[in-house]
N, C-alpha and C positions, 0 to 999 in steps of 0.2 A: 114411211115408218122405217125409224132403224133394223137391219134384219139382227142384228148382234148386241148384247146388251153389253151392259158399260164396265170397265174394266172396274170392280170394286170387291177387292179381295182381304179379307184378314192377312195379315201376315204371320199369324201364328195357325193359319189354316193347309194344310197338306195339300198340293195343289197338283194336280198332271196335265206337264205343259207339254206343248207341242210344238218345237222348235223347228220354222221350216228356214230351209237357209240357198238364195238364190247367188248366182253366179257373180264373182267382184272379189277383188284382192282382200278386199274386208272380210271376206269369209272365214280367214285364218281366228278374227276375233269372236266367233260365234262356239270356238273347243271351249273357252274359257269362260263365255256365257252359261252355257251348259253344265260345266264344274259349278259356278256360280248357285246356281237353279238348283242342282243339286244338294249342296253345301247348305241350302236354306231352306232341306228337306223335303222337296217336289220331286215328284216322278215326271223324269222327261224322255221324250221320245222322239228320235228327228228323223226329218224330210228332206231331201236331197234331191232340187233341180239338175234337170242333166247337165248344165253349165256348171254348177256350181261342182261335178267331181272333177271340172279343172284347176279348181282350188284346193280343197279338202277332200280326206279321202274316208269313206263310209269305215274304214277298222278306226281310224284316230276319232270319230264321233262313237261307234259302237262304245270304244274303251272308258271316256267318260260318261255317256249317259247309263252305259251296263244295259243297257238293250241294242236287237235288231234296228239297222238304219237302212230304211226303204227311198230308193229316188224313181222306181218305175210303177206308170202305172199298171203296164201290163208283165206283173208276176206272176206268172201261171199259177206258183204253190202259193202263193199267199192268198192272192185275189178269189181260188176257191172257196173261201170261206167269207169274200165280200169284206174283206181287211179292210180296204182305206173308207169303206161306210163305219165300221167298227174304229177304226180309229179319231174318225170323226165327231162320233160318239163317246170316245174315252174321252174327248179332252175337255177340262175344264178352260182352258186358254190355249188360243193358236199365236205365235210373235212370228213373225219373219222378217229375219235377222242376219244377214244383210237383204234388203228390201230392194232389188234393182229397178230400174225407171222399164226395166222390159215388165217385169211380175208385177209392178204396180199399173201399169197399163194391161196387163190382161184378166186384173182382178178388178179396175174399174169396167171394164165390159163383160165382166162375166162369165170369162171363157173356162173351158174345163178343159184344157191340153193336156196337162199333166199330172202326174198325183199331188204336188203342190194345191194348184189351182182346185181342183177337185173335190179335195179335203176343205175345203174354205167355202167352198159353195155347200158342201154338206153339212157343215156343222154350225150347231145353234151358240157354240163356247165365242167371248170375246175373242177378237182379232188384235192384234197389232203390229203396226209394219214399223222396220227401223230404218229408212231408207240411209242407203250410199252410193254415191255415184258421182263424178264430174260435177265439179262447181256450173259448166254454162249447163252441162241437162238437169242440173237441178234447177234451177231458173227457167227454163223453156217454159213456154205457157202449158204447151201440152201434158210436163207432169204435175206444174203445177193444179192444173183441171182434174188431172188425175185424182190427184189427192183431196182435192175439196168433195168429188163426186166419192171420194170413200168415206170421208169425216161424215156425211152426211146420211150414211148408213151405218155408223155408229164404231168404224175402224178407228182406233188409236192411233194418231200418228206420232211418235219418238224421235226429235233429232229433225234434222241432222245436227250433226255439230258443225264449226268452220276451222280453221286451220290447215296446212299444208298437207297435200294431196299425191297420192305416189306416181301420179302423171307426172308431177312436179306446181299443179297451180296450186293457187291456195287462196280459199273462201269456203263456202258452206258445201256440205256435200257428203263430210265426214261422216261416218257411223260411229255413233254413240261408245263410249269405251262400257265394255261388259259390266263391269258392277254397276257403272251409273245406269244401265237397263233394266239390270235386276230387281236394283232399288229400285227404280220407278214402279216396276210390276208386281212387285210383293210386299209396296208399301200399305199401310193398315189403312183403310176407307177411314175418311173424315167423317165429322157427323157433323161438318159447317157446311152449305153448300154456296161459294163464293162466284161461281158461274157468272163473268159477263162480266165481274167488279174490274177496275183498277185499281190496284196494290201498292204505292211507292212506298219503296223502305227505304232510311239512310240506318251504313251500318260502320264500325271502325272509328278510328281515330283521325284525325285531318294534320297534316304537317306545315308548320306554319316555317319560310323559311329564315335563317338569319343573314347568312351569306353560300356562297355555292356546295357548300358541303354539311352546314349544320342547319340544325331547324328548330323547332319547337313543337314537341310533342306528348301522347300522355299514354296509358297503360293500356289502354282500349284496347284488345284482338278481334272486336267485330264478331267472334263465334253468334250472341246471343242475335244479332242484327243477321246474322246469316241464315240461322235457323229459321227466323220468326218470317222470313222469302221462304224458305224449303216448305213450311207448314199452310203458307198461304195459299201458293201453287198448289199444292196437296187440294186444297179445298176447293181449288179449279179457279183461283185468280189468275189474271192476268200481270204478271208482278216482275217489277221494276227495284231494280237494289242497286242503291248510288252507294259507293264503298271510299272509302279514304286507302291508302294503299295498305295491303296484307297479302300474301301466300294463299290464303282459302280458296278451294276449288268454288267456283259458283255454281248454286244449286241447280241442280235439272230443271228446264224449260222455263229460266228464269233471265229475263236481260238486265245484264251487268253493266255500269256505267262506273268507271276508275277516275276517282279525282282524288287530289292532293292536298289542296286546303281547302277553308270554310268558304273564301269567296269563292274557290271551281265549286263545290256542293252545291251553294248558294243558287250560282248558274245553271247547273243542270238541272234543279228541282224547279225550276222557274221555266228550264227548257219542255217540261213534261206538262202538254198541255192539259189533259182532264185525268184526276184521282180521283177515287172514290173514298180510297181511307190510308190516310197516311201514319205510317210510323217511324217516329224519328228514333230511332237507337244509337245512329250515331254522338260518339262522343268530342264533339263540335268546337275547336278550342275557342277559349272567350275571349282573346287578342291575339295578336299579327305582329310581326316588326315590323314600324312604321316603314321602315327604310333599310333593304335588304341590304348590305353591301354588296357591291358588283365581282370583288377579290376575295380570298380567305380573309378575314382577320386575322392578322400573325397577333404573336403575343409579346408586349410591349417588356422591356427592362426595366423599362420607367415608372410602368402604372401598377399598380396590384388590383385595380380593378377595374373593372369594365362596364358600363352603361349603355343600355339600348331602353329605347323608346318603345313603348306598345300601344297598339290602337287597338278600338273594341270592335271585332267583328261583328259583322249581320247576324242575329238570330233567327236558322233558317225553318226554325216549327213556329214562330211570332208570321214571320211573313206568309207559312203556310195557311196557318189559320185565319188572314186578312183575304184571304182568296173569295171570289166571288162570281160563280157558285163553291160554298166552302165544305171540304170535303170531311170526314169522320178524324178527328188529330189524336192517335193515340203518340205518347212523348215518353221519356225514362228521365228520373231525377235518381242522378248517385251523390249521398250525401255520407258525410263525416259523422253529422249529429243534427240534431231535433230534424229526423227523418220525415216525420210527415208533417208537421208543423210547413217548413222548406216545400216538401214537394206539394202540397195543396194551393202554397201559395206560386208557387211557378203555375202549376198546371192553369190557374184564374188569370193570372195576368199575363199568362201568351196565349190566352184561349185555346187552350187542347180540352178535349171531349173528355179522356181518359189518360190519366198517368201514373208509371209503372216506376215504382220508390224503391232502388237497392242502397243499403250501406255498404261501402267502400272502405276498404285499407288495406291494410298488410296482410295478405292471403285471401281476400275477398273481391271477389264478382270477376276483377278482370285480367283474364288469361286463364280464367280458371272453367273446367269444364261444368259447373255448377251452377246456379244465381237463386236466391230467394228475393220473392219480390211483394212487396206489400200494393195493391193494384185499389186506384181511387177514382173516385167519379163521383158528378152530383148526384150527390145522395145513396151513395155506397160504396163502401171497403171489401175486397176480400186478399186475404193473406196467401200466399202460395212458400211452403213452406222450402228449406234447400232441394233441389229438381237438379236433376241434369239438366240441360238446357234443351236438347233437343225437345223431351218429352214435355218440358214446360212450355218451348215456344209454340208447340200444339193447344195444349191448354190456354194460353194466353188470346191464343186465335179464336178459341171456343167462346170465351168470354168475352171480348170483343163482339164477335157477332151479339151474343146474346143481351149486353147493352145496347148495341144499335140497334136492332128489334126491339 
């Protein structure tokens, strides 16, 4: 049995966290975690491994969190009064931020060395570790056992992220950049529980090309496709977001798959061997040029106009829903006019479960931080009125569920 229960906190709830922060150059991003924490109205209180005041230094943590920063166990003055039992006890959440493969191996056995470790074996509040370390010791078997023997007492593990490393290598290993921690730990409890699902989203627009430098493309920014991964993860899927190219950070604990046009999409959705419930958000173009040119097209003296050939791409929510075993198809229809007319008849003749009806034009749905979405299924409509998107692609995930049940 889990000793720690599950991280599931309001986000409008006041929370007193407990930031312990172990030895690693990533320690420097844990002052700004803390500002964070705070900024989002938590009382925080931090821990300092004796490694880690080679990094940071207990007055630059004091000054953001506005409390005492304790790293020994043995305080004569504090410890009289049985402090790190007492602080164990104030907290509503422990994170340790940066998580080294040393603290995570002495919190998989158990050990109490220090007032880190100590603090963690005493208190009943969720745990979370954010490890950072060396791309090959994050790979070692021995952390990664590490870490499976904590998830399995009920530790949150965050991260890592991959990218270049101040060793100089570069693969996974990274610590999590401070807001994206925050947000994960002060995000509002779902009331889906997606546990164990497979999630593919397609989200953005696809570039179709025409010659080396121009393409063929359409309005799409992918926000609501990006969101409706953040919401699902939320709800503890396992979620997969095939994107057409855009700028958007990808969401926390989400894998990102970048493709370009309909047939890369096409491939990759084909490459993911079992979904559970697909959502196509991508805005998918409906033809290709037949026949890219190899050179620019220069522009002719001669002609005043120009002809290219278009072929009709795959429809990649038609081939999703032919799958077999065939997974939950929720789809999005953006129309001009006779909105649900249009979208009822897409959603029957590509076999999607559920389809999500926006109108589209000049100021509307796309690039815009908003969408209203009229959402249909056999044998029932509901209307969601204009939503920011984030707080709709929650909502939308709710009703999902609660169709598929």
């Amino acid at each position: 049995m889990a000793h720690h229960k599950p991280l599931s906190f309001e986000a409008s709830t006041p929370m007193r966290i407990l930031v312990g922060i172990s030895g690693g150059i990533a320690a420097y991003k844990s002052i700004t975690l803390v500002r964070r924490l705070r900024d989002a109205g938590s009382e925080v209180r931090v821990v300092l491994t004796e490694s880690a005041l080679q990094f940071v230094t207990p007055l630059s943590l004091q000054a953001v969190s506005g409390q005492p920063v304790r790293s020994s166990l043995f305080d004569a003055e504090a410890e009289a009064g049985m402090d790190h039992i007492a602080l164990a006890r104030w907290a509503d959440l422990v994170v340790i931020a940066p998580a080294s493969a040393d603290v995570l191996a002495r919190m998989a056995q158990g050990m109490a060395n220090d007032l880190l470790t100590t603090l963690i074996l005493a208190t009943r509040a969720p745990v979370a570790v954010v490890p950072a370390m060396n791309q090959q010791m994050w790979a070692h078997p021995a952390v990664q056992a590490n870490l499976e023997t904590l998830k399995a007492r009920g530790v949150r593990v965050i991260g890592p992220a991959s990218g270049a490393q101040a060793c100089g290598d570069v693969g996974e290993g990274r610590m999590v950049e401070p807001e994206a921690i925050a947000a994960q730990l002060l995000a509002p409890k779902s009331s889906v529980d997606w546990q164990g699902k497979c999630v593919v989203i397609t989200a953005g627009g696809t570039r179709e090309p025409i010659d080396p430098v121009r393409f063929i493309a359409n309005r799409s920014s992918g926000k609501m496709g990006f969101a409706l991964a953040a919401a699902a993860q939320t709800a503890g899927a396992e979620v997969t977001l095939v994107c057409g190219p855009n700028t958007l950070p990808t969401p926390f604990g989400v894998t990102r798959i970048n493709v370009e046009t309909a047939l890369d999409m096409q491939s990759a959705v084909k490459g993911i061997a079992h979904m559970d419930v697909f959502i196509g958000a991508a805005a998918v173009a409906d033809y290709r040029v037949a026949e890219p040119a190899t050179h620019k097209i220069k522009k002719s003296a001669d002609a005043d106009t120009l002809t290219i050939t278009l072929v009709k791409n795959p429809d990649v929510i038609a081939g999703v829903a032919q799958r077999n075993p065939k997974p939950i198809v929720v789809g999005f229809a953006a129309e001009t006019e006779q909105l649900i007319e249009q979208a009822t008849k897409k959603r029957i003749t590509k076999g999607m479960d559920v389809i999500c009806a926006n109108r589209v034009g000049a100021g509307l749905v796309f690039d815009q931080p908003d969408n209203e979405l009229i959402v249909l299924w056999a044998g029932g409509e509901q209307h969601f009125p204009p939503t920011e998107k984030t707080t709709l692609a929650k909502q939308l995930i709710e009703l999902i569920n609660k169709i598929i049940h």
